[in-house]
N, C-alpha and C positions, 0 to 999 in steps of 0.2 A: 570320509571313511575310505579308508585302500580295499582295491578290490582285492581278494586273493586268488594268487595265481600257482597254488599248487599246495600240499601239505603232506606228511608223513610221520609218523611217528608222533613227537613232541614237539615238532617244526611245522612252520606256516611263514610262507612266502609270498608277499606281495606285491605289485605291480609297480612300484617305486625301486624295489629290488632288496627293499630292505627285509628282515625277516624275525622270526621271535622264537625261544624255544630256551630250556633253563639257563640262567641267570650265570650259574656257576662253568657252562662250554663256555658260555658266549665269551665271558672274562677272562676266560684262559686261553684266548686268541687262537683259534684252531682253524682260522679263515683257509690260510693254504693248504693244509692241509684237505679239507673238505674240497678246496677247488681241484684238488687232485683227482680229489673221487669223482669230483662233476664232471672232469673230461674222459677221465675213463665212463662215467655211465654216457657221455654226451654221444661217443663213438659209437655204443651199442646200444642203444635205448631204441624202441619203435620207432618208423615215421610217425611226427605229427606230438609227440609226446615235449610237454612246453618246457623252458629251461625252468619257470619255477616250479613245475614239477620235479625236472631231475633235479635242482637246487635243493630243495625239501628233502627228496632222496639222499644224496649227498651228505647232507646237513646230518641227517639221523643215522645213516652209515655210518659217520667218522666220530659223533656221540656213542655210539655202543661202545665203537674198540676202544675208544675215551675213555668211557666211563666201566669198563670190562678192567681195562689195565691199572685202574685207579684202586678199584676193588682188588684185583691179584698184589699189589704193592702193599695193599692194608694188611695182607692175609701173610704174606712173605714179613711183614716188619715184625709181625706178631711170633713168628716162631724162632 
């Protein structure tokens, strides 16, 4: 069993480095993107705060505006 090494939102990060969180981010490749987020949170984030912490963080950050702009696109087709 992996330990985990951080979580946030609908994300959980473990010690292998791999992580889990819906089905439908994860397949719509949004890796770079998210790692964007993890070095801007990596620069300012506390001492001592682990990367599968800011990972997790990261992860659920770039899910919201994901899944924010996914919803404004449904809303925009419809009118």
């Amino acid at each position: 069993m992996q330990q985990v090494t951080g979580s946030a939102g609908r994300f959980t990060v473990y010690s292998d480095g791999s992580y889990s969180g819906p089905a439908d981010y994860i397949a719509a490749g949004r890796q770079e993107s998210a790692l964007a987020t993890f070095r801007t949170l990596d620069a300012h984030a506390p001492a001592g705060t682990s990367d599968g912490q800011l990972l997790a963080v990261a992860l659920q950050t770039d899910f919201a505006a994901w899944q924010g702009m996914r919803e404004f696109e449904a809303l925009r087709s419809r009118s």
